[in-house]
N, C-alpha and C positions, 0 to 999 in steps of 0.2 A: 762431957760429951756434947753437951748444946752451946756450950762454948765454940767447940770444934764447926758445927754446924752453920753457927753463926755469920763462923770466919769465913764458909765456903760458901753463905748466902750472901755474903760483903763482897765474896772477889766474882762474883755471877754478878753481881750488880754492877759492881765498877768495870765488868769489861762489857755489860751492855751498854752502859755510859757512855764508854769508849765506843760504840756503833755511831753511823753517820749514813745519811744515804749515798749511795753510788758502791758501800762499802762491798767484799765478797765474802759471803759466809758459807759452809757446808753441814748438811745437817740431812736427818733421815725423817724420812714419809711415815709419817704417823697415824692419818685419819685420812680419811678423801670422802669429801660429801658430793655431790651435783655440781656444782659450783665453783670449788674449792679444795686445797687439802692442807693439813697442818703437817708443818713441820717442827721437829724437836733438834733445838739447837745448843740446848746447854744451859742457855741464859734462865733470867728469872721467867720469864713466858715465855708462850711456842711462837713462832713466825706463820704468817698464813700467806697462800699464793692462790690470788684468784685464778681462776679458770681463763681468764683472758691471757695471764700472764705465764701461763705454763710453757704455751706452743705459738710459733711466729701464724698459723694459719689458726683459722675458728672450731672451735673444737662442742661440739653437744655436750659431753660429757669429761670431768677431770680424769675418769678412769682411762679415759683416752689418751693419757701421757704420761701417767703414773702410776705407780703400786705401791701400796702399804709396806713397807720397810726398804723401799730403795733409796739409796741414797745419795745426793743431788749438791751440785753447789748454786748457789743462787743469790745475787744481786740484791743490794738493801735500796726497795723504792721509798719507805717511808718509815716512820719511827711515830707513832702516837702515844703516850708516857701515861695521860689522860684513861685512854681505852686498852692500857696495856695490850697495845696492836702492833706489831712487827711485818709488815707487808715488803713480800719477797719478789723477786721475778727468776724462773729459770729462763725464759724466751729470750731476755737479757744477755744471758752468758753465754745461751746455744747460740747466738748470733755474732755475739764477738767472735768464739771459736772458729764460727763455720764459714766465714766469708775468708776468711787462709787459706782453711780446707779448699773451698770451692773455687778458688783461683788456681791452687797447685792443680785440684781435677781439670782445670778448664785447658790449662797449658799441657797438662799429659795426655788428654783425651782418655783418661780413666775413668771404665764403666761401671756403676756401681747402684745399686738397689734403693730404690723410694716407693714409700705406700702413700696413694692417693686418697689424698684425708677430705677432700672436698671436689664435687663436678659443679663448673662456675659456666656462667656465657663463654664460649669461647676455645676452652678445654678444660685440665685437669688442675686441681692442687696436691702439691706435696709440700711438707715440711723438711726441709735443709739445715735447719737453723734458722733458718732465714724462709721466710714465702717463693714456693718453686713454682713454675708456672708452664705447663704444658700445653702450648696451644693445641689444637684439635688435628694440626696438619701434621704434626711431629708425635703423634699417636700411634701409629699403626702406618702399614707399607700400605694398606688400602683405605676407602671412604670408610668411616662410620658417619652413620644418620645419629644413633642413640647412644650418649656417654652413661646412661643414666644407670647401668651396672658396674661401672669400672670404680666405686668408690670400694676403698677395703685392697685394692687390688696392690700387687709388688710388681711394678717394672723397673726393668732394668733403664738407666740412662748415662745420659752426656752432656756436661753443662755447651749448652748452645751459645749462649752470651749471658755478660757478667759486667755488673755496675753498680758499684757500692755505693757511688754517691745518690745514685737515684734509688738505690733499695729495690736494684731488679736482678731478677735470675730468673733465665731461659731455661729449660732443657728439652731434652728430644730423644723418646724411645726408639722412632722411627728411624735415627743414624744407626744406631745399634743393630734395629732390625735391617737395615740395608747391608751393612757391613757383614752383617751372618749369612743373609743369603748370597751376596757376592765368593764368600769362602765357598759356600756349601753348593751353588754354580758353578765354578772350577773345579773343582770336585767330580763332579756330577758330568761336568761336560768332559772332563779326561777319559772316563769311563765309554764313553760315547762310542760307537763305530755303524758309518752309514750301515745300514742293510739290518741292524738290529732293529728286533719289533717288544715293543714294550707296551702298559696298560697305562694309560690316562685318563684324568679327570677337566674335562671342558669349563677352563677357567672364564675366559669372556672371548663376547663375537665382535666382530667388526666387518664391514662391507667386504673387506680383503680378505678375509679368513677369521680364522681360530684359533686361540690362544691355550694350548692343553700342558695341564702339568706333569709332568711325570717324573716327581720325586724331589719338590721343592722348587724347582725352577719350569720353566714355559719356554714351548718351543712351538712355532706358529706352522697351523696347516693350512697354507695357502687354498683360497677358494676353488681352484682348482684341482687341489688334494683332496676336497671332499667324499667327492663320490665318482664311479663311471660314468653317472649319468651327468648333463650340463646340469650347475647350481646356481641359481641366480640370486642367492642372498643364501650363507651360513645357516640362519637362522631356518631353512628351510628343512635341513638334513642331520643337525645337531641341536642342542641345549645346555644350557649351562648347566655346572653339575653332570650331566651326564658321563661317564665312563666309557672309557673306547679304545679299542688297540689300534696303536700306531705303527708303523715302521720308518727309521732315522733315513732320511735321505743325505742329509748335510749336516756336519759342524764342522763351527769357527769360533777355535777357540778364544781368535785376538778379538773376534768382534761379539762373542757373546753371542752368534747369534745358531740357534737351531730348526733347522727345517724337517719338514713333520710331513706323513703320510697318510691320509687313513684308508685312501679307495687301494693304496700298495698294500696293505695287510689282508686285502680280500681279494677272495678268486677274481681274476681279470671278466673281464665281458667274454671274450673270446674263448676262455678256458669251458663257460657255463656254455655256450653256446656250439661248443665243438660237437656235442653229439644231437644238438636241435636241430639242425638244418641238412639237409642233402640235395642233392644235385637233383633238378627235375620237382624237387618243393615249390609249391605256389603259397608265397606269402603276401602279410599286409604291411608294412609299413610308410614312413611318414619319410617325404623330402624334406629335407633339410639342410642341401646345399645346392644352387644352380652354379654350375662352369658353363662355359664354351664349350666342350669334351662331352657334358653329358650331367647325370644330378647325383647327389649320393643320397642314397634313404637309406634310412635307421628302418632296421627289421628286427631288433631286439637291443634293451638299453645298451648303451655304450659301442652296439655294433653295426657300422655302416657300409653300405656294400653299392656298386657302382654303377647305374645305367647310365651304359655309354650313349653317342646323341643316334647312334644307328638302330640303338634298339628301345629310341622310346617310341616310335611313330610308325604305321605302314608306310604313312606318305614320307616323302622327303619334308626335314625341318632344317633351317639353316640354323636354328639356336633352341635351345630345350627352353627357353622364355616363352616360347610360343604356345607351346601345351602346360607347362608347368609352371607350379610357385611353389614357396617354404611354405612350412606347411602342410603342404595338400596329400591326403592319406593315398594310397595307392597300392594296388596289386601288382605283383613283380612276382617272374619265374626263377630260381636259381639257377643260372648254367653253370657257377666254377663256387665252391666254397674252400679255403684255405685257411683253416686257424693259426696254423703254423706261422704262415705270413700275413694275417690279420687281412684277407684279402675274399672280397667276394664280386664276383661278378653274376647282374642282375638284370632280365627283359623285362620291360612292361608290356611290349608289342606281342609278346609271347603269349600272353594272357587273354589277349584281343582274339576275335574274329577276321581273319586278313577280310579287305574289301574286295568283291567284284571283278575282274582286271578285264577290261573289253580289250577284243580283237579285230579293230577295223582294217580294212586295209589300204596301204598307204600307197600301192604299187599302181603308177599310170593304167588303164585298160590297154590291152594289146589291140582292139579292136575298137573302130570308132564308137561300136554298142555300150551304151549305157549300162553299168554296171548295178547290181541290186546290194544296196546295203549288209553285210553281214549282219548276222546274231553278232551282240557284244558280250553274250554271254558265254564263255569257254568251261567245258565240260572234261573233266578227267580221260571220259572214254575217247572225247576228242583227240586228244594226246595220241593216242595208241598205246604203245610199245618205247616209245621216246625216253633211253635215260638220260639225256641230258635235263630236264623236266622236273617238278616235283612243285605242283602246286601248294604243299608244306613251306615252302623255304618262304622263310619271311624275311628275307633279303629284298624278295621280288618287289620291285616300285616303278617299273616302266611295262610296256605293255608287251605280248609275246609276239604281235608282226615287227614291234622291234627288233625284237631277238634272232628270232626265224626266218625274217622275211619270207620269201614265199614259201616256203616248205609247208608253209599252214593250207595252201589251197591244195597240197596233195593228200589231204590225213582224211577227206571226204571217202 
């Protein structure tokens, strides 16, 4: 029997003998300290693989690459007979392997799973066989400020670029994630039909509007979209983050692009406003546009109504410039309100006390006798009985011996 044993400690020795470095050997994970783990190869001693030499990237701990009974093939770095010391490498072998792999991935565009074993300046590491290298912009479809939890993490990638001789490989989570929301955009935009109102989340703002998602992709609601009232910056009427219903005014599906609603989701101005106002209301509001024609004030957000130029003044004005500016808050009478036709017509003169209107008279003396000035002041009862008359009408802006000529010296 120790004969037998002899023979089989003689041919264990003559084929460790037969070992050389560079050689390949396979053998199972026996021990794993901190640092290190042993392997059991058959031979007369174990082979040992530093912790350097497990994995192409830096690894804290061996547990990080291995387990106790798996089993590995692995690269002979050294032979010491001396320290009966057999020093192995698997990083060696993983990297012959994977630099084939990672050209066939490169040429297919095939995406396929790495965990980020290290966060370095710059971006991420993963191990390929080989040291994989994610920069910070091929991360994620958005900015990150802090990598500093993505270690441990499994994203999906794409080798980006590849070069054996320099011992570099790219890759890029961020292709992947463009490529999925491109599908799930299509998707999403086929579904689409103007005049549908759906919920969104206010992804970012810009001078021009808002970028809301609703359902994986973003569809922009023009500054204008905002609200009834005038917006003079997003920021002033939304937030990011914040939740909001929209309704679809437009898609296009060749150009990707969707346009958004949010003041179309809510009652119009004109709708709110149908039972506030009636004919004969004395209201307040604000001008806010001068024409030639006359000015239009705002008498409730989003609703504008029209003082023509004949009913802003007693007196004659040849341009509403004259009395008026943007701006300038004002009292106006309703005469017409239309919601129907989003139409209101408004006096401000109405609101007014008409002025005074003297009565001199304009007609030569019949007699060379000196004539005695009139009162300029005309009195109702003066009037009589006269319907053509009505010291009400704020039309009136010329004086009544105009109008009458002498008729006025018979009403004595």
């Amino acid at each position: 029997m120790s004969e037998e044993i002899n023979v089989q400690d003689q041919a264990a020795m003559d084929n460790f003998v037969s070992l050389k470095k560079g050689d390949s050997v396979k053998g199972t994970i026996i021990k794993i300290d901190d640092n290190q783990a042993y392997v059991s190869l058959g031979y007369k001693y174990d082979g040992v693989i530093p912790v350097r030499e497990l994995s192409a990237v830096q690894l804290d701990n061996a547990n990080d690459a291995v387990q106790v009974g798996q089993e590995v093939e692995l690269k002979v770095v050294s032979i010491d007979d001396e320290k009966e010391k057999l020093v192995l490498s698997k990083r060696l072998i993983d990297g012959e392997r994977a630099w084939d792999l990672l050209q066939s991935r490169f040429e297919s565009g095939e995406v396929f799973e790495v965990t980020v074993a290290d966060v370095v300046k710059g971006g991420l590491v993963a191990d390929v066989g080989v040291r994989g290298f994610i920069p910070a912009s091929m991360v994620e479809r958005h900015f990150v400020e802090d990598f500093s939890d993505y270690k441990g993490r499994t994203l999906r990638v794409k080798v980006k670029e590849i070069d054996r001789e320099n011992n570099k490989v790219i890759l890029s989570a961020k292709e992947v994630l463009d490529a999925e929301f491109e599908q799930n955009k299509q998707q999403v935009i086929a579904g689409l039909q103007a005049g549908q109102q759906l919920e969104g989340t206010v992804q970012r703002l810009t001078p021009f509007g808002a970028f809301v998602d609703i359902g994986g992709i973003d569809g922009l609601v023009h500054v204008s979209e905002l609200s009834w009232q005038h917006v003079a910056h997003p920021k002033d009427v939304v937030s990011e983050g914040q939740s909001v219903t929209v309704k679809v005014l437009k898609v296009d599906p060749a150009a990707g692009k969707i346009s958004l609603s949010i003041k179309a989701a809510q009652p119009g101005p004109w709708e709110s406003a149908a039972g506030q106002f009636n004919v004969g209301d004395i209201v307040t509001g604000t001008v806010r546009r001068l024409v030639t024609f006359g000015a239009f004030v705002e008498i409730a957000p989003g609703v504008e109504g029209l003082v023509h130029i004949s009913q802003i003044a007693h007196r004659h004005i040849a341009t509403p410039f004259e009395v008026l500016k943007e701006g300038q808050e004002v009292k106006a009478k309703v005469l017409d309100f239309n919601s129907a036709e989003k139409r209101v017509s408004l006096s401000i003169k109405e609101t007014e006390e008409a002025p005074e209107q003297s009565a001199s008279s304009e007609q030569a003396p019949r007699s060379g006798k000196p004539q005695r000035e009139r009162s300029s002041s005309v009195k109702p009862e003066d009037l009589g009985n006269n319907p053509n008359v009505s010291l009400n009408s704020s039309s009136m802006s010329y004086s009544l011996a105009e109008r009458f000529g002498d008729k006025l010296s018979k009403l004595k």
